[in-house]
C-alpha positions in Angstrom: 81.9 161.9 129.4 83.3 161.0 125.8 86.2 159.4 127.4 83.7 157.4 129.0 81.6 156.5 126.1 84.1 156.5 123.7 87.4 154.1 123.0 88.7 154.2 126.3 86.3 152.8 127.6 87.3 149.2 128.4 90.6 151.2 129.8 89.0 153.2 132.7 86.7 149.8 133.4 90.1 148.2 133.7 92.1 150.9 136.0 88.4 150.6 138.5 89.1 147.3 138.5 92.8 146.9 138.7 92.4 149.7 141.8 90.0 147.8 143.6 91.7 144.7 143.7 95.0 146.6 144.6 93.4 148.3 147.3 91.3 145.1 148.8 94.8 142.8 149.1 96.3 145.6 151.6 93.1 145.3 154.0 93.8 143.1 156.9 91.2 140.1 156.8 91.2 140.4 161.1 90.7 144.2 161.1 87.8 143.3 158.5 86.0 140.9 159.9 86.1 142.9 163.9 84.6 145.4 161.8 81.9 144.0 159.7 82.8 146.7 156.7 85.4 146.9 154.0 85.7 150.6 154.7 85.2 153.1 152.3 85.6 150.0 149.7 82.3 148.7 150.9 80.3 151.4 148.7 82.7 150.9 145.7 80.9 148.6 143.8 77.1 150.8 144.2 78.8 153.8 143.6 80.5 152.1 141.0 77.3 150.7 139.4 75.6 154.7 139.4 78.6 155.8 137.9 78.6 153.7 135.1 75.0 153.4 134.7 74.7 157.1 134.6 77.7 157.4 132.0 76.8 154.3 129.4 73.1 154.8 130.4 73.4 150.3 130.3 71.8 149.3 133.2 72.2 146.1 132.6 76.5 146.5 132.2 76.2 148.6 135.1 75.2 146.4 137.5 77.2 143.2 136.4 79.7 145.0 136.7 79.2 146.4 140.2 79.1 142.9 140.9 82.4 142.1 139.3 83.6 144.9 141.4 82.1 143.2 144.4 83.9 140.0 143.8 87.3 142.1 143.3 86.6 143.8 146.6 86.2 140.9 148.4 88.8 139.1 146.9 86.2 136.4 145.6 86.7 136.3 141.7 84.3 133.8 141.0 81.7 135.9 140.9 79.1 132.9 139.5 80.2 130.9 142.2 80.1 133.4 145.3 77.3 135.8 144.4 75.2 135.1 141.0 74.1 131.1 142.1 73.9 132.2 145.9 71.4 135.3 144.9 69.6 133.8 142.0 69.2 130.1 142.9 67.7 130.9 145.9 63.6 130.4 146.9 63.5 134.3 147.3 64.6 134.9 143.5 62.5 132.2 142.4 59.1 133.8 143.6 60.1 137.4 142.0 61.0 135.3 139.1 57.8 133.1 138.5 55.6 136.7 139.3 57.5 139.1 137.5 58.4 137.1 134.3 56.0 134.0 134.1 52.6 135.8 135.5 52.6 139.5 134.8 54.7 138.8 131.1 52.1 135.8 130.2 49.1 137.5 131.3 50.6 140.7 129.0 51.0 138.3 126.1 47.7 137.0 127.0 46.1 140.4 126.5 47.9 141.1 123.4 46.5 137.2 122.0 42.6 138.0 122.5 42.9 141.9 122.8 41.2 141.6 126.0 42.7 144.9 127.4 42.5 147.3 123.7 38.5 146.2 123.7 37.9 147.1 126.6 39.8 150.6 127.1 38.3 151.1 123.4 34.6 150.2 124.2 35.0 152.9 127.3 36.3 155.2 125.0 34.0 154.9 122.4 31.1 155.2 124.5 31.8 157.6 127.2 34.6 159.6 126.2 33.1 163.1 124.9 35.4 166.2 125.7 38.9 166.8 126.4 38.2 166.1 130.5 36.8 163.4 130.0 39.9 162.0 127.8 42.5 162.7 130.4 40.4 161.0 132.9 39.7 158.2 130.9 43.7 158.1 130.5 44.3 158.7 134.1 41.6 155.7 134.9 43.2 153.5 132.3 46.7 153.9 134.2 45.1 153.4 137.6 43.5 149.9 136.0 46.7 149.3 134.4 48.9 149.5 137.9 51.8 147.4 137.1 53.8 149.8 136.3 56.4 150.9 134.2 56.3 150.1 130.7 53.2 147.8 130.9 51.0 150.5 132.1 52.4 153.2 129.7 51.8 150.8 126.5 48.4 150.1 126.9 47.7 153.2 128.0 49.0 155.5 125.8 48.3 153.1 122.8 44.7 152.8 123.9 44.0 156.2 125.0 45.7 158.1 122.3 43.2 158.0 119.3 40.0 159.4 121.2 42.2 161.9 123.0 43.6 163.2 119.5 40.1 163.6 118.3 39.5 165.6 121.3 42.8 167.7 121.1 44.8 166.3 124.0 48.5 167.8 123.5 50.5 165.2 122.9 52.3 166.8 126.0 49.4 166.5 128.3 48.9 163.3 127.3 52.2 162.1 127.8 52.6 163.5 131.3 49.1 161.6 132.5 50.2 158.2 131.2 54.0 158.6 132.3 52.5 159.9 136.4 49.9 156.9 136.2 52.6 154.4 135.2 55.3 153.7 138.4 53.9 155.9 140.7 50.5 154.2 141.0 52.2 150.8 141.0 54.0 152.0 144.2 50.3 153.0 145.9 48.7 149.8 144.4 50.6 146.9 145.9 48.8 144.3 143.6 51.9 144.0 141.2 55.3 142.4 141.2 56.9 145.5 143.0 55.9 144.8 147.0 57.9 141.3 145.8 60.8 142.9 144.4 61.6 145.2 147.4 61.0 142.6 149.7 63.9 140.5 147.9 66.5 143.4 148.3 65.3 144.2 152.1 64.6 140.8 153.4 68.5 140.6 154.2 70.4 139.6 157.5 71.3 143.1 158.5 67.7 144.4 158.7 66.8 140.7 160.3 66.1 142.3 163.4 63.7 144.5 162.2 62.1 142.2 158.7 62.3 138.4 159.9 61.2 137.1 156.0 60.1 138.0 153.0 56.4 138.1 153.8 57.4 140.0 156.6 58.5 142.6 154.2 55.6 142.5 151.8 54.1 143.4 155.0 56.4 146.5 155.6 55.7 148.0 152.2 52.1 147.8 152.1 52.4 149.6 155.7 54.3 152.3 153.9 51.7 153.0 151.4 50.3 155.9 153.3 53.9 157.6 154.1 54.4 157.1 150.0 54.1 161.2 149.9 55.1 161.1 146.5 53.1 158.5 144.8 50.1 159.7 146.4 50.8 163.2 145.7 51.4 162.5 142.2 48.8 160.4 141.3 46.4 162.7 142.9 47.8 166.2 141.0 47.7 164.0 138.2 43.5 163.6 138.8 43.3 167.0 139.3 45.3 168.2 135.9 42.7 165.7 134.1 39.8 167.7 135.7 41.3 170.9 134.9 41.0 171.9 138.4 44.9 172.0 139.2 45.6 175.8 139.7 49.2 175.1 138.6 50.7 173.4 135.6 54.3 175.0 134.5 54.4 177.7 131.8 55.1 174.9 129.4 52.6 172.8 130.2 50.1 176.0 129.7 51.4 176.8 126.7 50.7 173.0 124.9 47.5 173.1 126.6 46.4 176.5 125.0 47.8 175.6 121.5 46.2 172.9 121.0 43.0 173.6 122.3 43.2 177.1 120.4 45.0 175.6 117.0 44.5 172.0 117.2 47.9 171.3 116.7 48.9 168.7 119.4 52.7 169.3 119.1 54.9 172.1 118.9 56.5 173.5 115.9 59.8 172.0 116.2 58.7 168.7 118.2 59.6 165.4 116.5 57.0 163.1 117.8 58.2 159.6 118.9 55.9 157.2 116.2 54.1 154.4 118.0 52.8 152.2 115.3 54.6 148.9 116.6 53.2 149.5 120.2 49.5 149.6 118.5 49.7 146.2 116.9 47.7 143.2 118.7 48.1 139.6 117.3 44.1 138.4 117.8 44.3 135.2 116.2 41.6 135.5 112.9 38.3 134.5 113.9 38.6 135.0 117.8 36.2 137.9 119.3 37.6 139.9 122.0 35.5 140.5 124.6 35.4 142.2 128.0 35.6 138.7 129.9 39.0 138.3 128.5 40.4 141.3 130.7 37.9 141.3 133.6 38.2 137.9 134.3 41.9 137.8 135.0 41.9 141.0 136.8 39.3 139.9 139.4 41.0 136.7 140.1 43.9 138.7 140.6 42.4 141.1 143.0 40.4 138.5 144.5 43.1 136.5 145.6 45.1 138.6 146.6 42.9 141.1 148.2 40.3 138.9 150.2 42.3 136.4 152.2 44.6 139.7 153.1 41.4 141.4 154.5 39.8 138.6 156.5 43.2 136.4 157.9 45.8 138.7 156.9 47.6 136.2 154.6 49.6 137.3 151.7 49.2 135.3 148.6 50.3 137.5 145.5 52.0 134.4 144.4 49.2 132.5 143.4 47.0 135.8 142.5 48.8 135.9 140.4 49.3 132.1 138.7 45.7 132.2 138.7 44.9 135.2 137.4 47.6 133.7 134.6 45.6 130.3 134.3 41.9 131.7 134.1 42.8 134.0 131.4 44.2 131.3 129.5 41.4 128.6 129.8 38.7 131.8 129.4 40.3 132.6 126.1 40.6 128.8 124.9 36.4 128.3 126.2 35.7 131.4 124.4 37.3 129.6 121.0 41.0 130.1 120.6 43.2 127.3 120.0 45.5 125.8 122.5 48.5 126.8 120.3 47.3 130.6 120.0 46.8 130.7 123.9 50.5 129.0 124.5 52.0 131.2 121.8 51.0 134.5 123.7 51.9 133.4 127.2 55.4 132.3 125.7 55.6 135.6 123.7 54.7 137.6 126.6 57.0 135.8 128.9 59.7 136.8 125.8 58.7 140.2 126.5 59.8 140.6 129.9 63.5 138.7 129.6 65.3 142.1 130.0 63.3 143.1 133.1 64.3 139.5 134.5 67.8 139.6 133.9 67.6 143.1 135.5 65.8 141.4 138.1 68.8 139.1 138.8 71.5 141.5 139.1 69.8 143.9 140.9 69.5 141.0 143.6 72.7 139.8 143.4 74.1 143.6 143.4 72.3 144.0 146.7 73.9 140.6 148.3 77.7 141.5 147.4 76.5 145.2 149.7 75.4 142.9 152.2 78.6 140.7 151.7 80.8 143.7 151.7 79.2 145.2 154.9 77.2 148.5 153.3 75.1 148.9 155.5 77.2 148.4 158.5 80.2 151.1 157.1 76.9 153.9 156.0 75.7 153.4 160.1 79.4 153.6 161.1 80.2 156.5 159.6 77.2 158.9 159.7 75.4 157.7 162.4 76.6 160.1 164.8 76.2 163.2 163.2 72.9 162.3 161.9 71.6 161.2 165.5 71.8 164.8 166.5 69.9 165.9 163.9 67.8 162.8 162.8 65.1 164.6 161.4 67.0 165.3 158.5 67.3 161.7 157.3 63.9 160.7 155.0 63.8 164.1 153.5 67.3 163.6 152.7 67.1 159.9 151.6 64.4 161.1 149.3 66.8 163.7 147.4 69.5 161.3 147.2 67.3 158.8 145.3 65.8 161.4 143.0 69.5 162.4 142.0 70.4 158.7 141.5 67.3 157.9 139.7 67.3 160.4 137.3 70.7 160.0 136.5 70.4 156.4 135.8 66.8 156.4 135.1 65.4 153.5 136.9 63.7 153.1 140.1 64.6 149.5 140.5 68.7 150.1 139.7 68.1 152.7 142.6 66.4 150.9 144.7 69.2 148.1 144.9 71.4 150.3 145.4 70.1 152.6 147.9 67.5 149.7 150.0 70.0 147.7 151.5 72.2 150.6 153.0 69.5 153.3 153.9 66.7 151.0 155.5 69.8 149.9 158.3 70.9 153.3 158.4 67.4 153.9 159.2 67.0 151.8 161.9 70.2 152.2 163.7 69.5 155.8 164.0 65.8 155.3 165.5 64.0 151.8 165.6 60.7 153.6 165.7 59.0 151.7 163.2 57.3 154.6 162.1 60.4 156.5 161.5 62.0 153.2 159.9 58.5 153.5 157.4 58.8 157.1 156.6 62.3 156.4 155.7 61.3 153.5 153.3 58.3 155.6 151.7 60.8 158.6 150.8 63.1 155.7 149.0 60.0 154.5 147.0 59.0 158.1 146.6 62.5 159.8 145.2 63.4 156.7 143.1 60.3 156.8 141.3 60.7 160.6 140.4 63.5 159.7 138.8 61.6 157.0 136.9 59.2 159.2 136.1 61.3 162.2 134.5 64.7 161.1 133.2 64.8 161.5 129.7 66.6 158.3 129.7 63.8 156.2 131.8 62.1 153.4 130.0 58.9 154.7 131.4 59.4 158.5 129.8 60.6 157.0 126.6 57.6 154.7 126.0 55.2 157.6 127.3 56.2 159.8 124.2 55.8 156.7 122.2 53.2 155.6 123.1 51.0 159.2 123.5 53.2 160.3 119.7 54.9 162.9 122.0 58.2 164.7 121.5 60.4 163.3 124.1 62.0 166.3 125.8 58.7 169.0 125.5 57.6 165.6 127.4 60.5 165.8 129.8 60.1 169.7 130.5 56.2 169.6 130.2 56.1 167.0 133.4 59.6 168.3 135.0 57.3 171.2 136.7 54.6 169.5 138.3 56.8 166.4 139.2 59.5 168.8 141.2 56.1 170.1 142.7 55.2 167.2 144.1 58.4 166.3 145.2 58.7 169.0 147.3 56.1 168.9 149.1 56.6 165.2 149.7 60.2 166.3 150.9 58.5 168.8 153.5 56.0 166.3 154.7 58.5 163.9 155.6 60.6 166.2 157.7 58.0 167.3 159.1 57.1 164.0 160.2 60.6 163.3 161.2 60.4 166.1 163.4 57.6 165.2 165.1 58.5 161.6 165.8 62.4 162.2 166.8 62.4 166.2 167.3 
């Protein structure tokens, strides 16, 4: 590992590369293109990108370079020219684009302008929040409301939640573990976010065309998935139950943070070094301007209006302009209510700021998942295991579930792993059994075991910002959670052989 991280660096990156390109110029273009795979070469550039990730914990270096790997492989050097313009100026891109770093950042930067989201959770708290149960709930509830996921939901929950649950002595630890199981997993069983559009951009490919014709098609596919999401549900739901104090088991750990600080007060251990959170409390309410609950209701309600009603009646999809809406109606509310045109502007633009990384993320992950498709992933994965796996193919989502917690713990991100692992395993999928129910089970045990990784690497953005946010120490955080997580996981793991079973003996 210190080779890695350390001043040779640059000279392993160049022997990977210097290897791939050596070994693509001896592969015959004819045997190739009969084939439809690179061979073994074809999962260079994913395994390449986990590898990296996992040793420079840079996700972003990880997966340009997996790209520039890609370009090697295929003997395309131009990697702007062949993959980055081809993935990224496309329609596809654009819509994850204007949702995920237009809408959700500007309607974030929106909340932080009129402090529509803190008066809220702080008027609940204030007024209903009145023993330690009722504080985990309340935290629990505020990262169901807050279902986007990921970093957004851990912020303004943790930051909101945190002072009444202090004065009701929460551990810091259980704290932690209710906001961190409320952030990605709920996004997962809550489709109303940017994530159904970001897996539909990585499965929405040619190879699974026979199975997803376009992207709304694929929308489609993950919100049919929701139910076979064993893990999100499982989570979220154990989660409820720890709140209530009615879940019979919580780790050793967990027990003994629970009984110190409800027997001492002290809400962290004796050699914890709690993560400070100050920055993540700060709001920017322009002086003069009176939060109210309209500025977060009204926003929310557009969003689930639109893109819950026309769903339910006609069955059309329009998360899109949710969305822009929701966007627009928070602005003018805030502007009606007495904020100045410049104040509104200035924290959809900041907000938008706040999200570039997650964009640019966005964009390689895409184009990461194009250079597998150009490389013929998919098609080398069904070549190569297909037969052995038919006899048994029962095996599969239980398996592609442990594969993704490995990967997604060791690169902490559900969305690295889900480029990586979406465009290879859905086909694989298929080409074993095109039940679509088997196909679904398959895609809910991705969504499942990359988002247990999310959830518990000590390297994930989401665990990070949960000790932040809740003042936890990050690793009692890590080994607090670890327990009930691995809990969850396994039964989600038995469920979905189990259901493999049934539907292909």
């Amino acid at each position: 590992m210190q080779l890695i991280n350390g001043k040779y660096s640059w000279l392993w990156l160049l022997v990977i590369c210097a290897a791939t390109a050596g070994y693509a110029s001896t592969l015959d273009s004819d045997l190739v293109a009969q084939q439809g795979h690179y061979g073994f070469l074809s999962l260079v550039p994913a395994l390449a990108t986990l590898l990296i990730c996992f040793a420079t914990r840079n996700v972003i270096f990880a997966l340009f370079m997996g790209v520039v790997l890609g370009g090697l492989a295929t003997s395309q050097p131009n990697i702007i020219k062949h993959f980055l313009i081809p993935s990224i100026g496309t329609t596809r891109f654009a819509e994850i684009l204007l949702v995920y770093l237009w809408a959700l950042g500007g309607l974030l930067g929106l909340w932080n302008r009129n402090g529509g989201a803190y008066h809220f959770a702080h008027y609940v708290s204030r007024n209903y929040v009145k023993t330690r149960r009722s504080a985990l709930f309340f935290a629990w509830l505020m990262g169901v409301i807050f279902h986007q996921g990921g970093t957004i939901s851990t912020v303004l929950t943790g930051t909101t939640v945190r002072p009444v649950a202090d004065r009701e002595k929460v551990a810091h630890e259980e704290l932690a573990y209710v906001v961190d199981s409320t952030a990605s997993p709920i996004a997962t069983i809550i489709p109303f976010n940017v994530w159904p559009v970001y897996v539909a951009g990585l499965i929405a490919i040619p190879s699974m065309s026979h199975f997803i014709a376009d992207r709304d098609d694929a929308i489609r596919l993950f919100l049919k998935a929701i139910p076979f999401n064993f893990y999100g549900i499982i989570a979220v739901t154990m989660t409820l139950l720890f709140a209530l104090n009615k879940l019979p088991y919580i780790g050793r750990k967990m027990q003994a943070a629970r009984t110190r600080a409800t027997e001492t007060g002290e809400l962290d251990g004796p050699d914890a070094e709690p993560m400070l959170s100050k920055e993540l409390a700060e709001r920017n309410v322009p002086p003069g301007y009176q939060p109210s609950m309209l500025d977060f209701f009204v926003p929310i309600l557009v969003l689930l209006s639109v893109s819950i009603v026309p769903w339910l009646v006609s069955g059309t999809l329009m998360i899109f302009e949710a969305f822009g809406l929701a966007v627009v109606s928070g602005m003018i509310l805030s502007i009606v209510r007495g904020m100045k045109v410049s104040d509104a502007f200035d924290g959809l633009i900041n907000g938008i700021k706040g999200v570039t990384v997650g964009a640019i993320i966005l964009a390689l992950a895409v184009t990461l998942a194009k250079v597998s498709e150009a490389l013929g992933a998919s098609a080398f994965v069904i070549e190569a295991s297909q037969e052995s796996l038919t006899n048994v193919p029962f095996i599969l989502p239980g398996l592609l579930m442990l594969i993704c917690m490995a990967v997604s713990f060791s690169v902490g991100s559900s969305w690295g792993t889900y480029a990586v692992v979406f465009p290879i395993a859905l086909p694989l999928a298929y080409a074993i059994s095109p039940d679509p129910t088997y196909v679904i089970l398959a895609f809910g045990a991705i969504m499942g075991g990359s988002v247990f990784g999310d959830q518990c690497s000590p390297i994930s953005d989401t665990t990070i910002l949960s000790s932040l946010a809740c003042g936890s120490d990050l690793m009692d955080h890590v080994f607090t959670q670890l327990p009930l997580a691995m809990t969850a996981a396994a039964i989600s793991i038995v469920l979905y052989t189990a259901g493999a079973l049934f539907l292909v003996g």
